[in-house]
C-alpha positions, -999 to +999 in steps of 0.1 A: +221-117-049+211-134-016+186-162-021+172-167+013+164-142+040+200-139+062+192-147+100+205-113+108+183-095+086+155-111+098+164-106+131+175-072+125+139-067+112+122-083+145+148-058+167+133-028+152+106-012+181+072-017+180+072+013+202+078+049+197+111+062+199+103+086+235+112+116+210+084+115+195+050+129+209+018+110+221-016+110+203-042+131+221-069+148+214-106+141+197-110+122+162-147+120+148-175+103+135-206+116+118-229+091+114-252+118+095-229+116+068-227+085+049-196+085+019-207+054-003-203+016-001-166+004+012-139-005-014-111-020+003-091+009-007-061-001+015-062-042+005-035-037-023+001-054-016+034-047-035+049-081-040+042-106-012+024-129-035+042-165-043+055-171-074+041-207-070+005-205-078-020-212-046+005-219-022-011-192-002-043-204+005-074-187-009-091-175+023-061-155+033-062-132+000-103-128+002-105-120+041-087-088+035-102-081+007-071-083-021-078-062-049-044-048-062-009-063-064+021-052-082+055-067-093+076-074-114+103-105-109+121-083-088+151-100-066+139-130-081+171-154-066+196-160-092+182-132-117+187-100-129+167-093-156+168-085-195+197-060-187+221-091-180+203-118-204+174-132-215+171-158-193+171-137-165+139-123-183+118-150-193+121-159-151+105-129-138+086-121-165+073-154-156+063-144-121+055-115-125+025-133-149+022-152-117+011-127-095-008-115-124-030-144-121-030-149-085-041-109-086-071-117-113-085-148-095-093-128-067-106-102-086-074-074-081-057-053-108-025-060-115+012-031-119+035-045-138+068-031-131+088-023-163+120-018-141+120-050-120+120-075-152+145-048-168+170-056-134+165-027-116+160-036-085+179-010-064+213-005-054+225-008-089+267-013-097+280+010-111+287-008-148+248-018-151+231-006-181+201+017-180+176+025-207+190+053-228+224+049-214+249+070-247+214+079-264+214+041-271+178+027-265+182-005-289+185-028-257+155-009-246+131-007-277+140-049-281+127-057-240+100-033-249+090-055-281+097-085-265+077-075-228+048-066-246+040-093-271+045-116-241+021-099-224-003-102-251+000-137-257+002-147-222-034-132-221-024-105-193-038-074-206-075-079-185-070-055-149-039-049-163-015-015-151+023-008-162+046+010-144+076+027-162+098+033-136+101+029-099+112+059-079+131+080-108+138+105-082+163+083-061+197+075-075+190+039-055+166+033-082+173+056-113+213+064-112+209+087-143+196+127-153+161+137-150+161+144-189+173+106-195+140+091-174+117+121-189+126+108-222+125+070-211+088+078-205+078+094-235+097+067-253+080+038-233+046+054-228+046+061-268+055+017-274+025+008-251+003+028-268+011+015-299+012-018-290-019-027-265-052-018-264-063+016-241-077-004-216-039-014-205-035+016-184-002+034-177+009+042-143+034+071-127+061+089-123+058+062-091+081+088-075+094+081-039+082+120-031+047+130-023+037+155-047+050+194-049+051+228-066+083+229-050+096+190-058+121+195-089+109+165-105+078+165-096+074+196-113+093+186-148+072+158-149+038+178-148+061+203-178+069+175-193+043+153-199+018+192-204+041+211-224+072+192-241+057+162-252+017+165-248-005+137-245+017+116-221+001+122-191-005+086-169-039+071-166-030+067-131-013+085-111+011+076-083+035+083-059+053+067-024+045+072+013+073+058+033+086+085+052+088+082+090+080+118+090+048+127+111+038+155+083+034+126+058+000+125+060-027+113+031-044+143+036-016+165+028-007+148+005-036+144-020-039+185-011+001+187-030-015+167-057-044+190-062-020+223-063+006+203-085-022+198-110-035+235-105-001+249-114-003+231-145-038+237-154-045+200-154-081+193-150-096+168-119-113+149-145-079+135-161-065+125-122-094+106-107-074+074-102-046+080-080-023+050-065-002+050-030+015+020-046+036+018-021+026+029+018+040+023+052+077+021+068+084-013+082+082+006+120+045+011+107+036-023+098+015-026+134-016-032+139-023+002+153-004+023+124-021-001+100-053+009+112-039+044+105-032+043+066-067+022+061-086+060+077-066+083+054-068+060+023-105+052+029-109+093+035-091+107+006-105+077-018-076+063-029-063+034-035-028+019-011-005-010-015+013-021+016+052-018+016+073-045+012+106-048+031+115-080+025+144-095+004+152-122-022+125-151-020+108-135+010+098-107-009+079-128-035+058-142+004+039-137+035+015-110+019+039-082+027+043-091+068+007-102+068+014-137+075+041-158+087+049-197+087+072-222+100+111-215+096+104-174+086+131-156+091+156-189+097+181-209+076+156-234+072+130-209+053+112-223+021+105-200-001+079-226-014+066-237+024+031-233+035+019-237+070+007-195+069-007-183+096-023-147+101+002-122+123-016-095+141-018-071+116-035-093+093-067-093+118-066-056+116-067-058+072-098-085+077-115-066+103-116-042+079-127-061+048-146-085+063-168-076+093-171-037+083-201-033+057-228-010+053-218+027+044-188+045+050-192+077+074-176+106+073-142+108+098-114+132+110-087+125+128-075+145+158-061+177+154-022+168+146-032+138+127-018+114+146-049+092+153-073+083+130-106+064+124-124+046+095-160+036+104-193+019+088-229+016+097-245-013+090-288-012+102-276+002+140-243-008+141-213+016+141-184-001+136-153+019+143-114+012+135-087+034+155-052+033+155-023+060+160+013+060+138+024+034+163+021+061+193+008+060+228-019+083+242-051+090+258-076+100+234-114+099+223-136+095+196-167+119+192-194+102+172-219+127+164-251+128+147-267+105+172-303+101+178-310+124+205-317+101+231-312+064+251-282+042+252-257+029+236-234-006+238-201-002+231-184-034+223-146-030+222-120-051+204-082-044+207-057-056+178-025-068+199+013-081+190+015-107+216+049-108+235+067-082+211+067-104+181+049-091+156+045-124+131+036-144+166+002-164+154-028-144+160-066-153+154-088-132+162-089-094+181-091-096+220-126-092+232-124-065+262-160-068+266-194-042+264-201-012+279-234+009+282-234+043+281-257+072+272-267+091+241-263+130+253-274+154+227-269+136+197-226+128+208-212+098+221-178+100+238-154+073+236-126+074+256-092+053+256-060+050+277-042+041+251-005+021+267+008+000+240+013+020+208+016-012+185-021-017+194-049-009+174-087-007+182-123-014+169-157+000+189-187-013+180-215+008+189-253-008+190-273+021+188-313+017+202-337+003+182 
């Protein structure tokens, strides 16, 4: 177990392109705004982070969490240095138990709900050896039922049952997280699901099957999960339900996605009213942690109405910091790193996340993106003030935004603000969006066109359009 970030991970991390590889195609076409639909008051639905929270309590300082409006974290203890978890001793335990309680309160003092990751204070962290013990392992669960007994009284006493979500396993559906059959996690859940029931009140909601899939009526365990948790053992379906996007696919889109969901739960006759509260708890590649591809996931999440934790792809004690790439301080990514040091500062990204949260109020409006779904928008109106947010999957492209249902007549300002990575270094101190200035330009039949050459593809956008008075 590695304790500190290596040099050459880091800087294997800072190598990787902010650009597009030339393979892939640029983002053209028309996204759109209809300010004559309005879809309720903005949640923050992106704001959620997996990890990235210190285990030492406020060494992050406060603003940082509430500018980007923080509202879910999740962990677990996982890579904690020096641990492995209950599977190797109870020592190993007690420590990430312990920070995982951590970012429980860190989570609840800014008003978040909290996952707790049954797998990461088990030791399963990824990448297993082969002689490690999973749950079940023989049709022996004693080791199991005892963490169970033991996890759960802890978090009784500890008073962590407020806001409080519990994931059974992470990614079953990858042998890098779940080396065993399909019928030894199926009856892991049932088994697990069944203890938390028994032991903490319903308002502890279970997540899952976390799977590292988007949702199918093709996707083998997709679909013996929905057989499962319908048919075999009734009455096990999650509270929440949840699933990974961190493919570097184009097709992985939110939209598609939730549509998988929907037919998943058509083929098994499950009805919309038990799958209202559905988690990306995990979202974006590394490659997409840009401003401009961050800008990206906030539109579909905002448009499909669920909820989005940021990926984390850090290691060891960096994993359990920065507010997953949001921020950055002295000695990141050296030999001299603390993984109790503070001196944060925001990286560009993190203007794009309290953009979002901070200056865009009013009412959400209706948005689509372009036609192949590689740019996207997430806009507000606030009094006479459209606020827009634009970003492609880290692509280059000339493009426009329509925004439609206009009053019919005079002009508009168009203030324009782009979200850069100075000098190619994405965790390079940033403080605020560029200001490229105001534009006028007229209101013709109701549709305002917004047009951008769009160069740099880490580089995301917000237009803020003063309608007349």
């Amino acid at each position: 177990m590695i304790s500190t970030p290596t040099e050459e991970y880091m800087s294997l991390l800072r190598d990787l392109p902010t650009a597009v590889e030339e393979a892939k195609p640029v983002a053209n076409g028309v996204a759109t705004v209809d300010l004559s639909v309005e879809t309720g008051p903005p949640r923050h639905l992106a704001s959620g982070i997996l990890y990235g929270i210190p285990d030492q309590p406020d060494q992050i300082p406060d603003h940082f969490y509430e500018d980007i409006g923080f509202n879910y974290g999740r962990g677990g203890g996982s890579q904690l240095p020096n641990t492995v978890g209950f599977a190797r001793s109870a020592e190993d335990y007690k420590a990430r138990f312990a920070s995982a309680l951590s970012n429980y309160r860190t989570t609840r003092k800014h008003g978040g709900e909290f996952i707790y990751l049954l797998p990461a204070a088990w030791g399963a962290d990824g990448g297993q050896g082969e002689d490690f013990e999973y749950p079940g392992d023989n049709g022996d669960w004693k080791k199991w039922d005892t963490f169970m007994d033991e996890t759960l009284a802890d978090v009784q006493a500890s008073g962590m049952m407020a806001g409080l979500i519990i994931d059974i396993w992470n990614e079953p559906d990858l042998e890098f997280f779940w080396n065993r059959s399909k019928e030894q996690w199926l009856a892991l859940w049932s088994r697990t699901y069944r203890k938390i029931r028994e032991k903490l009140p319903p308002s502890v909601r279970i997540t899952g099957p976390s799977m590292s899939a988007v949702p199918s009526v093709t996707h083998d365990w997709w679909t013996s999960f929905l057989s499962h948790t319908m048919l075999q053992d009734p009455g096990t379906l999650p509270d929440q339900w949840s699933w990974h996007m961190e493919n570097g696919e184009a097709s992985m889109d939110m939209a598609k996605a939730v549509a998988g969901f929907r037919d998943l739960l058509s083929e098994f006759h499950v009805g919309p009213e038990l799958a209202l509260d559905i988690n990306i708890n995990e979202y974006a590649v590394y490659g997409d942690q840009l401003p401009s591809a961050g800008a990206w996931w906030i539109a579909g999440l905002e448009r499909e109405n669920v909820h989005g934790l940021r990926g984390n792809w850090a290691i060891a004690g960096a994993l359990h910091d920065f507010l997953a790439g949001l921020l950055s301080k002295p000695a990141a990514g050296t030999e001299k790193y603390e993984t109790e040091g503070g001196g944060y500062w925001p990286a560009a990204e993190y203007q794009v996340y309290k953009y979002y949260a901070s200056v865009m109020g009013g009412q959400r409006l209706k948005t689509t993106p372009n036609l192949e779904g590689s740019l996207d928008v997430y806009a507000t109106v606030e009094g006479n003030v459209i606020r827009i947010l634009a970003g492609t999957r880290s692509r280059p492209g000339d493009w426009e935004i329509d925004v439609i249902g206009l009053p019919n007549a005079g002009q508009a300002t168009i203030k324009t603000l782009a979200f850069r990575v100075v000098n190619g270094d994405r965790f390079i101190q940033v403080d605020a969006p560029e200001d490229l200035g105001e534009t006028l330009q007229p209101v013709e039949e109701g549709r305002l066109r917004i047009t951008r050459k769009h160069d740099d593809p880490a580089t995301a956008f917000a237009f803020e359009v003063t309608l007349p008075v």
